[in-house]
C-alpha positions in Angstrom: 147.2 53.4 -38.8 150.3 51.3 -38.3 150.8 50.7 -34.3 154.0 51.4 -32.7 155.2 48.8 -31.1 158.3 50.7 -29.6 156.1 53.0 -27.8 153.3 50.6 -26.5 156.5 48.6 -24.6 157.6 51.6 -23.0 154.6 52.0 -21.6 153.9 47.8 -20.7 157.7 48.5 -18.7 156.5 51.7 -16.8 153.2 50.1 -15.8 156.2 46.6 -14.8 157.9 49.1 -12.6 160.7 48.9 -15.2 160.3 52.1 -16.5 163.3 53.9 -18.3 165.3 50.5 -18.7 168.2 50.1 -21.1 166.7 47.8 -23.5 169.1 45.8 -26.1 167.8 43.9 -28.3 168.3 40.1 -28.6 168.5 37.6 -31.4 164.9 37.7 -33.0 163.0 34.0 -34.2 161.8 33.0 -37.0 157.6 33.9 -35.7 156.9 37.4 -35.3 158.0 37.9 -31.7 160.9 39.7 -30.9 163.0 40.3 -27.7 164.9 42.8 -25.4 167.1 42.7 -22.7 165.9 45.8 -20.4 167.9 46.4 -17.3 167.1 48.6 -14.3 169.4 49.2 -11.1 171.3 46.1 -11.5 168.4 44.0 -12.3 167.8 42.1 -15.7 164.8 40.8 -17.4 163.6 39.7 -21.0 161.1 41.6 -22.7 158.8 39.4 -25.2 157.0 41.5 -27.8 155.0 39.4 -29.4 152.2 41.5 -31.5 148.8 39.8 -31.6 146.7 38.4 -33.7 150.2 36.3 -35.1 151.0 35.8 -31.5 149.2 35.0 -28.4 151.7 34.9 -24.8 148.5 33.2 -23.1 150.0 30.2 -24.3 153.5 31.0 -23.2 152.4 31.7 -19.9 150.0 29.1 -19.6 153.1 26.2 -20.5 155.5 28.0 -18.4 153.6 27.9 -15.4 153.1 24.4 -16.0 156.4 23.4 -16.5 157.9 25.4 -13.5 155.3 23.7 -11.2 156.8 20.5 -12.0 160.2 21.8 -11.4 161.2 22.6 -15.1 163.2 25.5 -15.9 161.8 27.8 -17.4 161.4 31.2 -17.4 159.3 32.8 -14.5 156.6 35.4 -15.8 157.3 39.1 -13.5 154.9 40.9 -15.9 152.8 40.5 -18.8 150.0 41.7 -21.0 148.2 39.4 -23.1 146.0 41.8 -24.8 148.8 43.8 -26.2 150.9 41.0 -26.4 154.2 41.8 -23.9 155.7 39.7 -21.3 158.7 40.4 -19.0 160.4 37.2 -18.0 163.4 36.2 -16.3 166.6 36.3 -18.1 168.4 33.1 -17.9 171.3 34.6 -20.0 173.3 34.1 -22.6 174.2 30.2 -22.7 172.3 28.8 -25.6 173.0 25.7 -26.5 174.0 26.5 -29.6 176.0 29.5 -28.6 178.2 27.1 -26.4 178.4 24.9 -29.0 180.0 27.5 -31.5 182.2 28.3 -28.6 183.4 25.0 -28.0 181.9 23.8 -25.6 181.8 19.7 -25.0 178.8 18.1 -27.7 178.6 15.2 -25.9 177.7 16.9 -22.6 175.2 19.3 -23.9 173.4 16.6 -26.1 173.5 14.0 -22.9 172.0 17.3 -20.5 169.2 17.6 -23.4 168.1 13.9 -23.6 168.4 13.6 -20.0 165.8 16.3 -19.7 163.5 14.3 -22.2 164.1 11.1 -20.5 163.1 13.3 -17.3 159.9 14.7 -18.8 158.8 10.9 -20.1 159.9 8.9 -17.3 156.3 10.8 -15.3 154.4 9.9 -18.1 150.6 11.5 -17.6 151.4 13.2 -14.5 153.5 16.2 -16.1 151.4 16.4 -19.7 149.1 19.3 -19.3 145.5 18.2 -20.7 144.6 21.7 -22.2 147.2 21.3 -24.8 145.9 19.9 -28.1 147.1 16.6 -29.7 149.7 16.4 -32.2 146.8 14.0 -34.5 147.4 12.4 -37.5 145.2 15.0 -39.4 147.5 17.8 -37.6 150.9 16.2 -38.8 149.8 15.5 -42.1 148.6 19.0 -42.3 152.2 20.1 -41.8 153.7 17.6 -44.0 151.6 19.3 -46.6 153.5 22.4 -46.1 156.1 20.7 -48.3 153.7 20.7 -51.7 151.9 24.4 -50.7 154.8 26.4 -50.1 158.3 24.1 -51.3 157.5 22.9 -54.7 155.7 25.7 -56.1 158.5 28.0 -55.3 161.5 25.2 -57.0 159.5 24.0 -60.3 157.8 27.8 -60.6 153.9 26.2 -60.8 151.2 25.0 -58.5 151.5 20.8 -58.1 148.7 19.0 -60.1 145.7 18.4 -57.9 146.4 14.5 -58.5 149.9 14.8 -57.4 148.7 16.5 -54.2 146.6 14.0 -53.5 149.0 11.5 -53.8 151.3 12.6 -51.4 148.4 12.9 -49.4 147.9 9.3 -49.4 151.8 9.0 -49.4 152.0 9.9 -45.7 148.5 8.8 -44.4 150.3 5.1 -45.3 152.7 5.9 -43.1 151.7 8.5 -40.2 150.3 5.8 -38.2 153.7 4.2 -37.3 154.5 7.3 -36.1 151.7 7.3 -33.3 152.6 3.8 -31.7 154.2 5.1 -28.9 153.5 6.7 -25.7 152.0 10.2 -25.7 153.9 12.9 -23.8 154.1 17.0 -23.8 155.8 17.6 -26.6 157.3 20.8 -26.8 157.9 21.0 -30.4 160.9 22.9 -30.7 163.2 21.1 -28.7 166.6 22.0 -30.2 169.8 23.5 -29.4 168.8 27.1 -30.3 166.3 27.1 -27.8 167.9 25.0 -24.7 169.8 27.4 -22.4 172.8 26.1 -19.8 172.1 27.2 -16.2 175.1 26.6 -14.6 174.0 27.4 -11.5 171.4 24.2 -11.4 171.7 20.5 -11.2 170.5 17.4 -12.9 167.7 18.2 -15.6 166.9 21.7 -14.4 170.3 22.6 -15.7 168.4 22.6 -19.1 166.6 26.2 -19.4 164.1 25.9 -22.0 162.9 29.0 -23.6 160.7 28.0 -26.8 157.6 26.1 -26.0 154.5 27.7 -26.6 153.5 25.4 -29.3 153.7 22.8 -27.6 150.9 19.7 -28.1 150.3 16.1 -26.6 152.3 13.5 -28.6 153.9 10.9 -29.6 157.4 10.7 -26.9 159.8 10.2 -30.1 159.4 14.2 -32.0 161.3 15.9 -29.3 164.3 13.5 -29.5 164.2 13.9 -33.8 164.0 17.7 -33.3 166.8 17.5 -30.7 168.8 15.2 -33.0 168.1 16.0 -36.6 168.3 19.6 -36.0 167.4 21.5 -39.5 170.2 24.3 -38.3 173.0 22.3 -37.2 174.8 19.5 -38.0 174.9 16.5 -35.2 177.5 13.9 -35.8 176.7 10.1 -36.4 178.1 9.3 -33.2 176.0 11.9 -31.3 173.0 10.7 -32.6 173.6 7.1 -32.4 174.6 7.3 -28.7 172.0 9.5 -27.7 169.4 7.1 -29.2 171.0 3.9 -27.3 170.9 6.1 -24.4 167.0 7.1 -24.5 165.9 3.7 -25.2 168.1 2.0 -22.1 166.2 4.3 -20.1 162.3 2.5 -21.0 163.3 -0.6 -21.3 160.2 -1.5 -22.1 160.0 0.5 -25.0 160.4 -1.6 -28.2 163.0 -0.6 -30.1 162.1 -1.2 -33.6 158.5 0.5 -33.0 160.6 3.3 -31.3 162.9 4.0 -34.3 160.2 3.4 -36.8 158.3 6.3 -35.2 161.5 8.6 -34.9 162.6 7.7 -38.6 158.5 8.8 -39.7 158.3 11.6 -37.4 162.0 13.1 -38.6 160.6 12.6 -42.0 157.6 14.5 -41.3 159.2 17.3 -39.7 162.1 17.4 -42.2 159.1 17.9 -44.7 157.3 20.1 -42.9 160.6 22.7 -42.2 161.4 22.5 -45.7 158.1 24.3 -46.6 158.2 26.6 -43.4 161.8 27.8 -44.3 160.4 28.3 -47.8 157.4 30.3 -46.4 159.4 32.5 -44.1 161.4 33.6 -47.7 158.9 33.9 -50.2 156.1 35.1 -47.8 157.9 37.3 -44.2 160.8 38.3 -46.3 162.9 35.9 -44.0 165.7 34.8 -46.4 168.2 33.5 -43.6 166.7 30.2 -43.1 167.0 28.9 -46.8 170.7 28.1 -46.5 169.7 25.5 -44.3 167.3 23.7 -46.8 170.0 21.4 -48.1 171.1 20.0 -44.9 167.2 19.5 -44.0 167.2 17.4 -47.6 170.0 15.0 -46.7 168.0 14.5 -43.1 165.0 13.8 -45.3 166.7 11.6 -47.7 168.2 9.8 -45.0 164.7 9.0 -42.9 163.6 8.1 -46.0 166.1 4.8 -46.0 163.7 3.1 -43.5 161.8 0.6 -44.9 158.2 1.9 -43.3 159.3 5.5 -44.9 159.1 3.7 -48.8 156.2 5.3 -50.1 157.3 8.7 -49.3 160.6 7.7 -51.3 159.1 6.7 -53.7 156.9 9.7 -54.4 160.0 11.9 -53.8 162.4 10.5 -56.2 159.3 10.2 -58.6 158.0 14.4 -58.6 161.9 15.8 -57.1 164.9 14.7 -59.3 167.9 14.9 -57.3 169.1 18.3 -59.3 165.7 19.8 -57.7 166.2 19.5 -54.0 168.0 22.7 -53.7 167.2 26.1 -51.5 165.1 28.6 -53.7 167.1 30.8 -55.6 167.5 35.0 -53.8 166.4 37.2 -56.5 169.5 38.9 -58.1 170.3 42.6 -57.2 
């Protein structure tokens, strides 16, 4: 019998001392969580529903906790159950990044607040990187380039890849992963992008930056957060942005060398590019999730362009030898 999500929250509020809230509901994610607003005598708060076994808020909690110790902003925890998979946290409001963006707000501002918090979180080095978290291994990266061949190229050339063209894309990107992994390990939060970065107007300096999507987060290499931030698979970020915000990070660590550093962001955006490709393929063909396909083809032109870097040439070559150009398209919606 199917479980009813609706009523199990109304009782998680009541036993939150929220009982008979308004609840609205807020812009839903591409997992399988979903969120509220719920308000209660002029007090707000977020509901998280996030329905276990897809989902587990132990590790929300657990990174939150983390990063508010250290003086990060995120959301503080009023309430939660992590068997039935509900949390009430604060609400920091409604001043997404990407929201203010669409609104007008200043680019270079918000982009300079977000690499300002990453130059933040590095600059401690081991001190803020919580050693429960897993690491973001070759094996693991590879894994989710691989996403690409399972779920992407089935679904454009309408058949399984050979087992010998899987395998050599596997051997593809095991050339090349380990450039990716030549500098510094940090706590990576993994989704570090404008949808989930939140203006809080009310702080200073890097708390200003409210982060609300981190529960995957692993220890890594220092570069993914900065490609996530700035080859953003939603959004395009100009040239300029991009360029500055790069000069920017690396006059922070000057000790940082900068062709290792760009080698490992040009592998690493590759990686990811790959990866999101076969996710946003996955969330259509498998969750019934066909929003995220119109972003394929910018995700392609971030992917074709990591793939100018020299260190990235056996992943060009394998691409422009099993994907014609004509081929790197988003999946087609059924007709109606």
């Amino acid at each position: 019998m199917e479980i009813d999500r609706d009523s199990l929250a109304a009782v998680f509020l009541q036993n939150a001392g929220w009982g008979g809230a308004r609840r609205l509901p807020l812009a839903a994610d591409a997992s399988f969580r979903s969120y509220e607003r719920v308000m209660k005598g002029g007090h707000r708060a977020v509901l998280m529903n996030a329905p276990p076994p897809e989902e587990d808020v132990r590790e929300f909690s657990k990174i939150a906790q983390h990063l508010l110790k250290h003086g990060y902003s995120a959301p503080r925890i009023f309430f939660e159950d992590s068997d039935l998979g509900f949390m009430l946290l604060e609400d920091l409001g409604d001043n997404t990044f990407s929201s203010l963006l669409d609104r007008g707000a200043n680019e270079d501002e918000l982009y300079l607040l977000a690499t300002d918090f990453l130059i933040e979180l590095h600059s401690r080095g081991s001190a803020v990187i919580l050693r429960e978290l897993p690491e973001y291994t070759q094996d693991l990266l590879l894994r989710e380039a691989e996403l690409f061949t399972t779920w992407y190229l089935p679904e454009i050339l309408g058949a399984p890849l050979s087992e010998a063209a899987k395998q050599s894309y596997t051997i593809a990107w095991q050339s090349v992963l380990t450039e990716a992994l030549k500098v510094p390990s940090t706590m990576v939060l993994r989704d570090f992008h404008v949808d989930n970065l939140i203006r809080l107007d009310e702080r200073t300096g890097f708390a200003a930056c409210g982060l609300l999507d981190f529960q995957d987060a692993v220890i890594g290499p220092i570069t993914y957060d900065l490609v996530s931030l700035l080859e953003d698979a939603r959004r395009d970020v100009s040239e300029t942005i991009q360029t500055e915000m790069k000069i920017h990070y690396l006059d922070s660590f000057p000790l940082l060398d900068d062709d290792t550093f760009l080698g490992s962001m040009a592998v690493l955006g590759a990686q990811r590019h790959a990866k999101v490709i076969g996710i946003f393929t996955r969330l259509f063909r498998r969750d019934g999730k066909p929003n995220y396909i119109k972003h394929i083809p910018r995700v392609w032109r971030l992917l074709e362009n990591c793939c100018l870097h020299p260190i990235l040439e056996p992943i060009k070559q394998w691409l422009d030898r099993r994907v014609p150009v004509e081929l790197r398209v988003a999946p087609r919606l059924p007709v109606r």
